[in-house]
N, C-alpha and C positions, 0 to 999 in steps of 0.2 A: 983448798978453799972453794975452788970451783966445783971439785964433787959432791962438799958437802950443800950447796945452794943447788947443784942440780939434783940431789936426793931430795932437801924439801922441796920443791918444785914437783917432783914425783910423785912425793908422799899427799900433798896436797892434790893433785888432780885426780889419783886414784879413790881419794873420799869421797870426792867431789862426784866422782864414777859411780861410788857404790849407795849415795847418797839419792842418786836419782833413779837408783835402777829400782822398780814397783817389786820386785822377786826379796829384794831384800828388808822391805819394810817390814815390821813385826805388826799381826794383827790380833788385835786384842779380843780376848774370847767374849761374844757376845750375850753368853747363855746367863755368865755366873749374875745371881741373885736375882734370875728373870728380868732385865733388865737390857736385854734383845732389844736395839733400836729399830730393828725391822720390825720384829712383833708390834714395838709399839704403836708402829706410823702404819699398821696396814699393809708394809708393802710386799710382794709376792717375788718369788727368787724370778732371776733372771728377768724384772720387768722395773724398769727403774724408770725416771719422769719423760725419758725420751722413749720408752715403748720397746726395748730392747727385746729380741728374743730370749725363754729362754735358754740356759748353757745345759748345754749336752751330757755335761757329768755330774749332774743335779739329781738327785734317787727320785725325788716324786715329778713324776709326767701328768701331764692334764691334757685332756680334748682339747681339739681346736674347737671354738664354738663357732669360724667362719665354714665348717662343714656342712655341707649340702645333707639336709634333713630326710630322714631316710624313716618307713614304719619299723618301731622298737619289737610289735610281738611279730613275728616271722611264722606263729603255727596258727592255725584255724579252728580245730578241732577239744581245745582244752577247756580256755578261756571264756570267761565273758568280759567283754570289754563296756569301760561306764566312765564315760566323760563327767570329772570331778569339778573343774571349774578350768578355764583357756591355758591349754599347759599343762595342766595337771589330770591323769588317768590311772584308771582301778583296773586290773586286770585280776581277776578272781575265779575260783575254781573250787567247789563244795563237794567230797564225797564223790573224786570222779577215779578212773583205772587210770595212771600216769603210765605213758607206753615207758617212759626208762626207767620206773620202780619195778614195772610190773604190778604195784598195790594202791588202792583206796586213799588219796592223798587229797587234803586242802591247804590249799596256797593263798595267798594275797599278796599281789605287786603293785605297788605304787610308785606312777613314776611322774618325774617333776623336769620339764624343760626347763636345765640353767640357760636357756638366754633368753626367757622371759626373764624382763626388769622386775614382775610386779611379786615376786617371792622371792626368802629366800631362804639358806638353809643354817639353820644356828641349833651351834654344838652345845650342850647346856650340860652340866655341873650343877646340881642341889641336892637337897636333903633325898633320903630315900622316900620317895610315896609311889604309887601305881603311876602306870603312862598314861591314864585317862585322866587321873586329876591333874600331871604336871599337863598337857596337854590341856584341858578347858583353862586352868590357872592362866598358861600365859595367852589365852586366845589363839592358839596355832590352828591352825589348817590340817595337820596332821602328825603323830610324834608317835616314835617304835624305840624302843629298848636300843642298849648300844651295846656298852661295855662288861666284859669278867669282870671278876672281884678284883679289889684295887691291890693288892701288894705283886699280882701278874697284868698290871694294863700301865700303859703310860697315857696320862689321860692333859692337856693343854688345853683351856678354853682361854680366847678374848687376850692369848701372850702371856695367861698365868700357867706356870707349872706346879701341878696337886702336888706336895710333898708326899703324900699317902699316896699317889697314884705315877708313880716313879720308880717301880719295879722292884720292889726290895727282896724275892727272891734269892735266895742263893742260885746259882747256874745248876745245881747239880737235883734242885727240889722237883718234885712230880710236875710242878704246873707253870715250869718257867719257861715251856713250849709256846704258852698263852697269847704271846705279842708279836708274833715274827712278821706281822704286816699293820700298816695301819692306815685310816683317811682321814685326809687333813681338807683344811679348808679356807676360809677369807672372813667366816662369817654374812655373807653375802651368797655369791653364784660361783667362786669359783673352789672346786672342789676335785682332788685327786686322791688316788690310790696309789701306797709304795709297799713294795716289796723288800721289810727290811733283813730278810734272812735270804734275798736273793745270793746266789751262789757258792752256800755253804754246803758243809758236807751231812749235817745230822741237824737236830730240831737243837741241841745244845749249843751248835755252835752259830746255829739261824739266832737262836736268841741272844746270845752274846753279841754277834753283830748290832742287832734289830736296837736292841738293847744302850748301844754306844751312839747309833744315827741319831734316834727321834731327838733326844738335847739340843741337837747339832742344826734341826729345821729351823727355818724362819717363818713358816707358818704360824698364824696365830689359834688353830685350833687345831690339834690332834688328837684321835680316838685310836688305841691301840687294840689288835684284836689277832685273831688265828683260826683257822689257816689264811693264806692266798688261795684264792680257787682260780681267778683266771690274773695273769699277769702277760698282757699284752697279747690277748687270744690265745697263748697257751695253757689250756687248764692243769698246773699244775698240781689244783687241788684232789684230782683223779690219782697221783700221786703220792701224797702224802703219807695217808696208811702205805705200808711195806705192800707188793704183787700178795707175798708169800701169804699173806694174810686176811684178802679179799675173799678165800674161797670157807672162811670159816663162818659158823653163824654169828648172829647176835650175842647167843647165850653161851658159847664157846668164846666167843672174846673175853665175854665179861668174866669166866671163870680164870678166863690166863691171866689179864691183865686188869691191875685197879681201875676203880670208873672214871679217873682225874690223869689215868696213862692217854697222851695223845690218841695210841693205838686203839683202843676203847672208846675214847672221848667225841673221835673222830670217824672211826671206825663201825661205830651203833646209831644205827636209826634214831632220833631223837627229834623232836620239834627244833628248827633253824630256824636264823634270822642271818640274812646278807645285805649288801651293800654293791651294788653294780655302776660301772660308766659303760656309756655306750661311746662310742666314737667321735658321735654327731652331739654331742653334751647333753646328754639326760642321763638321769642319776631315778636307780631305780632301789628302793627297798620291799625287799624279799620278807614275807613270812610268811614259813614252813609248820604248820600245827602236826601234831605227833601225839602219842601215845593212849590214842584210840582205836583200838580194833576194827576194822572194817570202815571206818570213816577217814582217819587221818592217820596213819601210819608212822610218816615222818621219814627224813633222809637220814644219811651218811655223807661225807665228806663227797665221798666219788660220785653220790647220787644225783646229789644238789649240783656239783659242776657241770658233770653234765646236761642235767636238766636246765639251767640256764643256759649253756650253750644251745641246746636244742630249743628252747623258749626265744630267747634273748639274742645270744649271740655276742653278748657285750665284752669291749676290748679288755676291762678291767672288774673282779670281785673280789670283795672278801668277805669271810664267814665271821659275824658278829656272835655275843653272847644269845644263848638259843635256850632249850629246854627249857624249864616253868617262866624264862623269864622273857620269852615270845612271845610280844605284843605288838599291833598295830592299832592305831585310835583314828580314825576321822573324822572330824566333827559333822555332823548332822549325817553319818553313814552310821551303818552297824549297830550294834543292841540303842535299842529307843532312850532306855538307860545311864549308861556309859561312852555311848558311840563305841566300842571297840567292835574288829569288826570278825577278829579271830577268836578259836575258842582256847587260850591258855589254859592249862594244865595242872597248877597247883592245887585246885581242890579236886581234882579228877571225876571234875563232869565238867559234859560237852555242853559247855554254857559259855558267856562272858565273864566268868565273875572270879575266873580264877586266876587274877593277875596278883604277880611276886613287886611289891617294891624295890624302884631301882632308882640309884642315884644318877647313872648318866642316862641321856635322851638326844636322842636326833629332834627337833622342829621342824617343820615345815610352816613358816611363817608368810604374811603378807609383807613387801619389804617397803614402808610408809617414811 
């Protein structure tokens, strides 16, 4: 009799044990049917009502915006630098010799101080039309191209997930290299870079990772994209393409490998578009104009990395959708026209006017 009252007794306090212990509660997946209570309310990982830091084994890092402000171009010699409006500047270069091409390159940087209040950056989803009319449409301040095609991008605006833009790839198809990194954001000012194929062994199994994270964020805006070029000043992106492969040309890649092969894709000079942080939180976008002869030439994975190292220097990039669909728009900059300020490529003259319709778009917004 006694053993048995002292078994429940036992039985009872060990519930009682395992009831309170936080290890054992079951947490309910927040993702299924978009229905993220984080997404909903805004809030950003690791920063709850009391201002928590965030946790250390969280995939996406963000600047500290209490960083001492430091100047973003670090070279003299390239640039021209054009005060856009308090916080926001043009760094621009036409038809000049890049010392790490070696060739005839024009660029356009724009970069936007996230701790000015009065902007801010929103991830946008719509119909396909050129960056110059979604840009006037919504009144932005400035808007460039984002995303690849949707069955290789994972694309999250405002806590909705695209069903079309949710990777439907098979792992083994040409372009499911596409997403191994992405930037996510608040809809606001605060904006990071992750690394989702961080320390896998091949672009297959980076995307398989890359691939199982982004669901998993509590950001309410993610743009997925490929390569990484710097992940926490390491330019990985110099990496990417194989050694063995650096020393072959343009026209030698493209006969080895299809044009949608990473090794190719990555590997050939083409017109870029990236995505930078710097340390001190400004958020810089890159466009690389290309496939002009003697005027704009255009990078490679390796080129661009470095080249932003050597420009920038910033702690975190990635390389965004590039080639004809490389655009930058400022409002009241660039063709009198369209304000765009690069010359895209699709009709192959060096004009504005040769911009591809795309459904995703960075903003650069006033934040009212």
């Amino acid at each position: 009799m006694k053993f048995t009252r002292l078994f429940q007794v036992l039985l009872a306090l060990s519930l009682f044990v395992v009831s309170c212990n936080p290890y054992e509660i079951e947490i309910p997946n927040h993702n299924q049917g978009n229905k993220n209570p984080d997404k909903e309310q805004g809030t950003t990982p690791g920063e709850d009502e009391g201002g928590k830091e965030e946790d250390d084994t969280y995939p996406v890092k963000y600047p500290d915006p209490t960083t001492q402000k430091v100047k973003t171009l670090l070279t003299t010699d390239f640039f021209r630098e054009t005060k856009v409006k308090e916080g926001i500047t043009l760094y621009s270069a036409e038809r000049k010799v890049c010392s790490v091409t070696k060739a005839y390159q024009t660029v356009f940087v724009l970069e936007v101080d996230l701790n000015n209040p009065d902007y801010k950056i929103n991830f946008l989803k719509t119909q396909n039309d050129t960056i110059s009319a979604i840009g006037k449409r919504n009144k932005a301040i400035a808007a460039i191209n984002a995303c690849y095609e949707a069955d290789a991008t994972y694309v999250r605006t405002n806590g909705y997930d695209w069903p079309e833009y949710t990777i439907s790839l098979a792992s083994d198809h040409l372009r499911f290299w596409k997403h191994e990194a992405a930037i996510v954001g608040d809809g606001k000012r605060k904006v990071g870079i992750v690394h989702g194929a961080k320390g896998t062994k091949n672009v297959t199994e980076g995307g398989i990772q890359a691939k199982k994270m982004y669901p998993e964020l509590t950001e309410r805006n993610i743009f997925s994209s490929s390569p990484m070029l710097i992940d926490d000043y390491d330019p990985v992106g110099s990496r990417f393409v194989p050694d063995y492969l650096t020393n072959m040309s343009d026209s030698e890649l493209k006969k080895a490998y299809d044009g949608e092969d990473y090794r190719t894709h990555q590997g050939v000079r083409h017109p870029r578009v990236a995505v930078a942080l710097t340390d001190d939180n400004d958020l810089l976008f890159v466009v690389v104009d290309g496939r002009f002869s003697g005027k704009a030439e255009g990078m490679d994975a390796n080129e661009l990395t470095k080249f932003l190292v050597k420009h920038f220097n910033p702690r975190w990039a990635i390389n965004m959708d590039g080639g004809g669909s490389s655009t930058m728009y400022i409002a009241g900059y660039g063709d009198p026209k369209n304000n765009v300020l690069n010359y895209p490529c699709d009709n192959k003259k060096w004009d504005h006017y040769g911009q591809r319709a795309r459904p995703t778009v960075f903003l650069v917004e006033y934040d009212e």
